[in-house]
DOLUM-147812 format. One record per residue (C-alpha): y, x, z; residue number from 1. Coordinates in steps of 0.25 Angstrom, whole numbers, padded with zeros to 4 digits. Each point is the difference from the previous one (the first is absolute). Layout:
BEGIN
Y|X|Z|NUM $
...
END
This chain:
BEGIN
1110|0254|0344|1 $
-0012|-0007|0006|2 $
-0010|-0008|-0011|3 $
-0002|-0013|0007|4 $
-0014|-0005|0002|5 $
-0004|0015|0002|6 $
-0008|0006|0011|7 $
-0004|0015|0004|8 $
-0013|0004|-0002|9 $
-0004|0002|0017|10 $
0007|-0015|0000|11 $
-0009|-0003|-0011|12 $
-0013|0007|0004|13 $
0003|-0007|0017|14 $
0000|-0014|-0007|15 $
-0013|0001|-0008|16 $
-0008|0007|0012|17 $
0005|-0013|0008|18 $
-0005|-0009|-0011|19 $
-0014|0007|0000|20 $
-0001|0000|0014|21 $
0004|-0016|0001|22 $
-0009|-0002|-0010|23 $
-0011|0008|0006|24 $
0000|-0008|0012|25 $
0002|-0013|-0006|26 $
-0013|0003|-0009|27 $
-0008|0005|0011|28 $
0003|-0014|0009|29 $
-0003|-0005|-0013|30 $
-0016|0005|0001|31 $
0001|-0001|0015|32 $
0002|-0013|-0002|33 $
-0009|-0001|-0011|34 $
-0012|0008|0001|35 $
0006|0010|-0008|36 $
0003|-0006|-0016|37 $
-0001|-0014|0003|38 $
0011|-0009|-0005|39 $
0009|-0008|0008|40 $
0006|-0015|-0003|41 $
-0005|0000|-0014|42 $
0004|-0012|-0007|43 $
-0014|-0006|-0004|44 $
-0003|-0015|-0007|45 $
-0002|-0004|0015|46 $
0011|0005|0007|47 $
0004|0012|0005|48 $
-0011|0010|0005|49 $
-0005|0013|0002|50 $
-0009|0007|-0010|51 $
-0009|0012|0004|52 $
0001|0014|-0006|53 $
-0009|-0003|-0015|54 $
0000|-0015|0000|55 $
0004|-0012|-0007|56 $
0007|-0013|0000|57 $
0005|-0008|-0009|58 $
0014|0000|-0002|59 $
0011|-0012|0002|60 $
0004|-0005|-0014|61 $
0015|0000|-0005|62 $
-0004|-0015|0000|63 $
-0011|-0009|0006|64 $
-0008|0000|-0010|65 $
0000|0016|-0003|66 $
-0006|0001|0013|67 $
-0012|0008|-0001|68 $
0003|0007|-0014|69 $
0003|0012|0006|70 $
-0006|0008|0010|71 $
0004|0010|0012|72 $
-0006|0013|0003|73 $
0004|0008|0012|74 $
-0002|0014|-0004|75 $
0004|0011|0012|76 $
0010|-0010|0006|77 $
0005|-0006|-0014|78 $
-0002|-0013|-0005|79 $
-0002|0001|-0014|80 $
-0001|-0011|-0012|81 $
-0010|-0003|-0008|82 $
0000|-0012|-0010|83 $
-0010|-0009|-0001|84 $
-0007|-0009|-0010|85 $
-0007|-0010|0009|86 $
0004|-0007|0010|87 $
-0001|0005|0016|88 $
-0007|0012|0000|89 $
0000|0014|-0004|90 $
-0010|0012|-0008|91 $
0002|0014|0002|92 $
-0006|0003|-0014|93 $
0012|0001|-0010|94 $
-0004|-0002|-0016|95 $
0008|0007|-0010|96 $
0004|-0009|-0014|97 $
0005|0004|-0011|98 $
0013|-0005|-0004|99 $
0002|-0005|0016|100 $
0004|0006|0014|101 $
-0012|0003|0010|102 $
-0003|-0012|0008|103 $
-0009|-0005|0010|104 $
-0008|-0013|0003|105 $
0001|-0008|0012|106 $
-0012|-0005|0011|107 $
0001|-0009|0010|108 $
0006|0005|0012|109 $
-0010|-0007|0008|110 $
-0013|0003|-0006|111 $
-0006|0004|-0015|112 $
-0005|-0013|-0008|113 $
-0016|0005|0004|114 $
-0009|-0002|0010|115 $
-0004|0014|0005|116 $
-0017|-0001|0002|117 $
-0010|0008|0008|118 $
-0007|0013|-0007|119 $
-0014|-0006|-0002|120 $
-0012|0010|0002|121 $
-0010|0000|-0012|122 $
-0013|-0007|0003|123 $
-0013|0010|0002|124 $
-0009|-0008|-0008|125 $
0001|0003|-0015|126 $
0006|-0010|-0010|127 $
-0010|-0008|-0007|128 $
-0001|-0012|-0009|129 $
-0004|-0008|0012|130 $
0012|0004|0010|131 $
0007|0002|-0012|132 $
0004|-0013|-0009|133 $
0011|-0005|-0010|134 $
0012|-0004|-0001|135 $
0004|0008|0012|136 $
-0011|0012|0001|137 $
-0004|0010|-0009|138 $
-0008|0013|0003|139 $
0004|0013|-0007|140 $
-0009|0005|-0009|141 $
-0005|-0014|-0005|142 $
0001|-0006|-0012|143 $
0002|-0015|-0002|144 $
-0013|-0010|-0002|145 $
0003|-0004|-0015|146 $
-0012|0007|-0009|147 $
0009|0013|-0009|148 $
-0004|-0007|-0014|149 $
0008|-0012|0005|150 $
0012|0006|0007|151 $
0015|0002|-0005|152 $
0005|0012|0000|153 $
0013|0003|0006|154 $
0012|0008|-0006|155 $
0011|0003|0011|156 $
0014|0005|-0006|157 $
0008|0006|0013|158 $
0013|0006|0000|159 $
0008|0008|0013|160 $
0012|0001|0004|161 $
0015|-0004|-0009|162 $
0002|-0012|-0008|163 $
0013|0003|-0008|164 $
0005|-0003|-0015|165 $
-0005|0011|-0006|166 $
-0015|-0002|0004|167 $
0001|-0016|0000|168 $
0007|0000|-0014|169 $
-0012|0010|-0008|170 $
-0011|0001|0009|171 $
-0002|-0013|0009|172 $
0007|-0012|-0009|173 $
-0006|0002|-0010|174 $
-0015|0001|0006|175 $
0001|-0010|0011|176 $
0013|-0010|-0005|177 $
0001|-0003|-0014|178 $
-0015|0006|-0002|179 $
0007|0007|-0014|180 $
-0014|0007|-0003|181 $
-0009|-0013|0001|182 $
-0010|0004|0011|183 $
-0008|-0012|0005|184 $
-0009|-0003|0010|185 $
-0014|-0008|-0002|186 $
0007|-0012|0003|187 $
0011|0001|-0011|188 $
0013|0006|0012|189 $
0006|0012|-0001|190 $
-0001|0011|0008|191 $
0006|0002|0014|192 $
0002|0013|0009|193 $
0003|0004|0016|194 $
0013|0005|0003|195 $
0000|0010|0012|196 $
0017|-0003|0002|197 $
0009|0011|0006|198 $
0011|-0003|0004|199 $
0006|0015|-0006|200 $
0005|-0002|-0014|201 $
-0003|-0014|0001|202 $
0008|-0011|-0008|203 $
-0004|-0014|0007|204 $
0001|-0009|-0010|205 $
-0010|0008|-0008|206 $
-0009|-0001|0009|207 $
0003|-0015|0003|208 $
-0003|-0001|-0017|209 $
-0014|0007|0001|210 $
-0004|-0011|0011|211 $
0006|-0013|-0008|212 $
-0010|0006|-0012|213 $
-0012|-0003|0011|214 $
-0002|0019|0003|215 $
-0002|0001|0014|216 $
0010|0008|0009|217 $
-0006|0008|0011|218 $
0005|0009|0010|219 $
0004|0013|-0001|220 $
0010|0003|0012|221 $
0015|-0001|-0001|222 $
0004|0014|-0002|223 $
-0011|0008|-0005|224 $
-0006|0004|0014|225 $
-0008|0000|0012|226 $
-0002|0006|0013|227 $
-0012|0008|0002|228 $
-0004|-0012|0010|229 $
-0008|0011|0009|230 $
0006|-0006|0011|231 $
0003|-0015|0007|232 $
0015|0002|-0001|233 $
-0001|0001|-0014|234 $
-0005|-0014|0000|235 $
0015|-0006|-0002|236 $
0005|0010|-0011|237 $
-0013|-0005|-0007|238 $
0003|-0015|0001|239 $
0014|0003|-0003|240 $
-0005|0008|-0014|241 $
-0008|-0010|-0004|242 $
0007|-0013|0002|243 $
0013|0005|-0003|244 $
-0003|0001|-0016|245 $
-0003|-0015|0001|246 $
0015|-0004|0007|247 $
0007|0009|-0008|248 $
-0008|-0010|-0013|249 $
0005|-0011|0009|250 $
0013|0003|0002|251 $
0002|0005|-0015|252 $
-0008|-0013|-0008|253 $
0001|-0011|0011|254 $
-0014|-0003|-0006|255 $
-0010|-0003|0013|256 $
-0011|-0004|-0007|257 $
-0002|0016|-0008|258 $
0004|0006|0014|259 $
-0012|-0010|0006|260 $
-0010|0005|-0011|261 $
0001|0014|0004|262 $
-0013|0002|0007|263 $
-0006|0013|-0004|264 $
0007|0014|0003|265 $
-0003|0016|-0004|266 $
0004|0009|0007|267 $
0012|0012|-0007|268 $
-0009|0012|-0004|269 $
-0013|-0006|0006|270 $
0006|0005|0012|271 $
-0006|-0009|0009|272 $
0007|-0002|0012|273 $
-0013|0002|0008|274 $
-0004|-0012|0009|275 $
0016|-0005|0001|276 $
-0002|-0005|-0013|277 $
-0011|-0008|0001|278 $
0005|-0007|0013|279 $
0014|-0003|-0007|280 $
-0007|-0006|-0012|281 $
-0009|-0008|0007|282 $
0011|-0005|0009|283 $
0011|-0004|-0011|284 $
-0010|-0007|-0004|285 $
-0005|0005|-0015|286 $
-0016|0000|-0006|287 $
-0002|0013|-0007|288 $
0003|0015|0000|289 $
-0002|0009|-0011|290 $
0002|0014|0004|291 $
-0015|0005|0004|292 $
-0006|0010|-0010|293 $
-0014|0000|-0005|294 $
-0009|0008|-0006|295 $
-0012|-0006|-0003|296 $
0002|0001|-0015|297 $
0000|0015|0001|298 $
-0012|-0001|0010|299 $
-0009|-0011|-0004|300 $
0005|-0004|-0012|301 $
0005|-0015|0001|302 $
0015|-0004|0007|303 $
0000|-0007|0014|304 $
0004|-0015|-0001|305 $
0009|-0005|0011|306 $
-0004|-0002|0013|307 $
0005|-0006|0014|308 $
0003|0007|0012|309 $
-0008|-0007|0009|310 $
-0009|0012|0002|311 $
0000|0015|0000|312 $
-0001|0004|-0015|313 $
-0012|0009|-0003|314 $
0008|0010|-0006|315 $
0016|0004|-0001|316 $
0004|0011|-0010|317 $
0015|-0002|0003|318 $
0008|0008|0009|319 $
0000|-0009|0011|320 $
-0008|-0014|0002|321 $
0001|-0011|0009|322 $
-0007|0002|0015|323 $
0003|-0013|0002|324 $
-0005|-0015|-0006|325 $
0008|-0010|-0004|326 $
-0009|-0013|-0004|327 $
0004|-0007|-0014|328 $
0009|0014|-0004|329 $
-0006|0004|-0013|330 $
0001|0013|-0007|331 $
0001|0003|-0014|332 $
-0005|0015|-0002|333 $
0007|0008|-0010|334 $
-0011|0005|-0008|335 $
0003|0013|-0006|336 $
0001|0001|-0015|337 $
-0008|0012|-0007|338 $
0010|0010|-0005|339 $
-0004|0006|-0015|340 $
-0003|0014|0008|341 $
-0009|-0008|0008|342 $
0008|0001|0014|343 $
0002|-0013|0005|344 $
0014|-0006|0003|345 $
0004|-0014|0009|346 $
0012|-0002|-0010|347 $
-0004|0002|-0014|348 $
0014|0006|-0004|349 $
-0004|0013|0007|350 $
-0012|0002|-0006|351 $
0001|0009|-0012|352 $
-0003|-0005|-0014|353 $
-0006|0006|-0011|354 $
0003|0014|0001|355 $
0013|0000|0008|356 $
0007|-0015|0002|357 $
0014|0003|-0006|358 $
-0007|0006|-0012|359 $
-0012|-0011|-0002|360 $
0001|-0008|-0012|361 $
-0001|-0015|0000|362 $
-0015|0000|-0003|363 $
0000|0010|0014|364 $
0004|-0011|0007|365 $
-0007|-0011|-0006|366 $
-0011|0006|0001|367 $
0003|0003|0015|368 $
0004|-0015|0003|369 $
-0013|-0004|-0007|370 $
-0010|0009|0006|371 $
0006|-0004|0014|372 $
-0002|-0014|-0004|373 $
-0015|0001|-0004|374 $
-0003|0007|0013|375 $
0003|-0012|0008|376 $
-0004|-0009|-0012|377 $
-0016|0004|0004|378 $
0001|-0006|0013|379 $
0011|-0012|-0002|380 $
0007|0007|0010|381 $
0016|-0001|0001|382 $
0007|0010|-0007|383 $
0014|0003|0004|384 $
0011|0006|-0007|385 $
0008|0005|0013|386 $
0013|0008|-0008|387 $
0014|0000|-0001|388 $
0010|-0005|-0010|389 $
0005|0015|-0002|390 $
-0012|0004|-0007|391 $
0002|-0003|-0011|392 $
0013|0007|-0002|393 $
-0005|0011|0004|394 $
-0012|0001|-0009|395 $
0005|-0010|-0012|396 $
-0015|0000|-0007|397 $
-0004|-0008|0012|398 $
0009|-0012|-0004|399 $
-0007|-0004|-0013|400 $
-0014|0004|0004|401 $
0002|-0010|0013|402 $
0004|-0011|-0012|403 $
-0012|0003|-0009|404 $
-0010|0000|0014|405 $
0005|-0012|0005|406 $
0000|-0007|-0014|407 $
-0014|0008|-0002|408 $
-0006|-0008|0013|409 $
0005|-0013|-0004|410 $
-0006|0000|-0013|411 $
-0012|0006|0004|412 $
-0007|-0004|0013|413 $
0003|-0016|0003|414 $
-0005|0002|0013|415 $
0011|0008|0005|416 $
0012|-0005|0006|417 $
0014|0005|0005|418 $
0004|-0003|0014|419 $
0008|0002|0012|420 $
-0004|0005|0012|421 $
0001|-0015|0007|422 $
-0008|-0005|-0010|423 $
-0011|0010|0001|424 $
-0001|-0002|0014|425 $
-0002|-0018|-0003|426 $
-0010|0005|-0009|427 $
-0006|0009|0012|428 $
0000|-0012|0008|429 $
-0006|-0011|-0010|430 $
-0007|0010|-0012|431 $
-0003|-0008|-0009|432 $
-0008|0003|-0014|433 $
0009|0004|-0012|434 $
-0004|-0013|-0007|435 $
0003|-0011|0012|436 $
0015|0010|0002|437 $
0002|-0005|-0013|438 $
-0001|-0013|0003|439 $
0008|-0001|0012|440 $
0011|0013|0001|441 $
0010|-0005|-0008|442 $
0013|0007|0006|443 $
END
């Protein structure tokens, strides 16, 4: 007797050569129709629509007001779903968190929140104090009016990349929050840092307690990354980078005022995204970069102060520099640290200390902080401490000799002060001597 519901095997290979062939032809007057990947009668938040092969629109919501949480990407003739966190929009960038699924974040549909300017060509005449003034102009190479015996000095504490519980509850509370190891200012505050936020490994509401104890966040893109920026197209992906670290803060604190004080950005790896990234900065509307080497130290002897990009720099040590100006855009150089081997390093955690870093001794590393610090201390020039949280578990000695040079300044030198990036550039724009800053930067 027959089994019911079986079929020979000719009976069954006939049927699946018909299906492939009825499915051929309906998936090639499929791209006939749609130039080859497009996708047909796409349910979109504005009705039905087709989508080309490798764009987006944002998806219909379950509900009225879902539309726009998600997003649809035709991909080789398949619509695809992304979720979204803002409303309207799409980004093809997707961030990793820990403890959460991979998501994206939403633009506008119809544009991107900047205003796209023209490239502006560098002036021929050399920058000078006459073409050259403050608040809004200041040439490389200069150093601000204000006699040396009379001017602050400048300590700025900058950290890259995640903010999480582990670095927030030993390395960056108790410094910048609760101020546990008493390190004042001149003017009696405590001391406050730059946080160079991304998105990887980041826990919001950390980031959002750092800004409510008066630190500055700054950018450092969503995901870690950028494109080379080599070519025009890569102008969007570098928009996307940049902004997207600041709407995935929004979405996750609701906090418009810390997303609104972002207004200075670093580039992943001081890869700089060539001219891409300039353009993008200048465009969503932020003051500073600081992702530009110098060596001047190493060469001359005294750091570089920041500068504006108004005019062509005198000299660039870093991989690639602006061709371009961009008028009012200041640049805060990273000056390189002197390593205790007397090679040179923009980050000072990969400098080696003493004799070898993950064998130095707490007085190696004192002793390196200190010296660095006395270099820039001859000329009053700004000395930045560019580094990450993860130095200091990696080379535990560091930890209490950052404590003891930190509390070593502050009792020590009273015309030394701790400030953000954003602060030293008011300073930049108003100097003022140490003695009238203690009259009126109260903060």
């Amino acid at each position: 007797m027959k089994s019911r519901g079986c079929m020979k095997l000719e009976d069954v290979l006939r049927s699946n050569i018909k299906l492939s062939l009825l499915l051929l032809l309906l998936n090639v007057s499929s791209l006939t129709a749609a130039n080859y990947g497009d996708c047909l009668n796409v349910q979109s938040y504005r009705g039905v629509r087709k989508i080309r092969n490798g764009h987006k629109v944002c998806a219909k919501g379950d509900k009225y007001d879902d539309d726009g949480r998600k997003c649809t990407l035709c991909f080789n003739g398949h619509a695809l779903n992304r979720v979204c966190y803002q409303e309207h929009g799409w980004i093809d960038r997707v961030v990793n968190k820990p403890g959460k699924s991979k998501h994206t974040i939403c633009y506008p549909e119809d544009g991107y929140p900047y205003h796209k300017g023209e490239s502006q060509e560098c002036p021929e005449e050399t920058c000078t104090a006459e073409n050259c003034q403050l608040p809004d102009c200041f040439c490389h190479g200069d150093s601000p009016h204000i006699d040396q015996s009379e001017r602050p000095m400048f300590v700025v504490i900058t950290y890259d990349d995640g903010v999480y519980e582990v670095n927030f509850d030993t390395q960056l509370r108790p410094f910048y929050v609760d101020n546990e190891y008493e390190i004042y200012n001149p003017n009696g505050c405590g001391i406050k840092t730059t946080l160079f936020v991304s998105m990887d490994y980041t826990q919001s509401d950390k980031v959002k307690a750092m800004y409510d104890a008066g630190n500055e966040i700054a950018g450092h893109t969503a995901d870690h990354g950028l494109p080379s920026g080599e070519d025009e197209e890569d102008y969007k992906d570098t928009i996307d980078a940049i902004d997207g670290m600041k709407r995935i803060l929004l979405e996750e604190t609701g906090d418009s005022r810390l997303v609104n004080s972002i207004l200075g950005f670093r580039a992943p790896y001081l890869r700089v995204a060539h001219e891409q990234q300039f353009k993008a900065l200048r465009d969503l509307g932020f003051v500073y970069e600081t992702s530009l080497i110098s060596r001047r130290l190493a060469r001359e002897g005294r750091p570089l102060w920041p500068y504006t990009l108004d005019y062509k720099a005198n000299k660039c040590d870093s991989a690639y520099c602006n061709h371009y100006c961009y008028k009012g855009f200041w640049e805060i150089p990273l000056n390189v640290w002197k390593c205790s081997n007397g090679y040179y390093s923009a980050m000072l955690d990969y400098c080696c200390v003493g004799q070898n870093s993950s064998t130095a001794t707490v007085d190696d590393w004192f002793d390196y902080f200190l010296h660095n610090f006395e270099l820039s201390y001859d000329s009053k020039t700004p000395l930045s401490f560019y580094t990450h949280t993860h130095v200091f578990d990696f080379y535990p000695n560091a930890f209490p000799a950052f404590i003891r040079w930190l509390q070593h300044i502050s009792r020590s030198y009273k015309d030394v002060w701790f400030v953000t990036m954003q602060q030293l550039l008011r300073w930049m724009k108003d100097p003022l001597t140490h003695k009238q800053m203690l009259k009126k930067w109260q903060w």
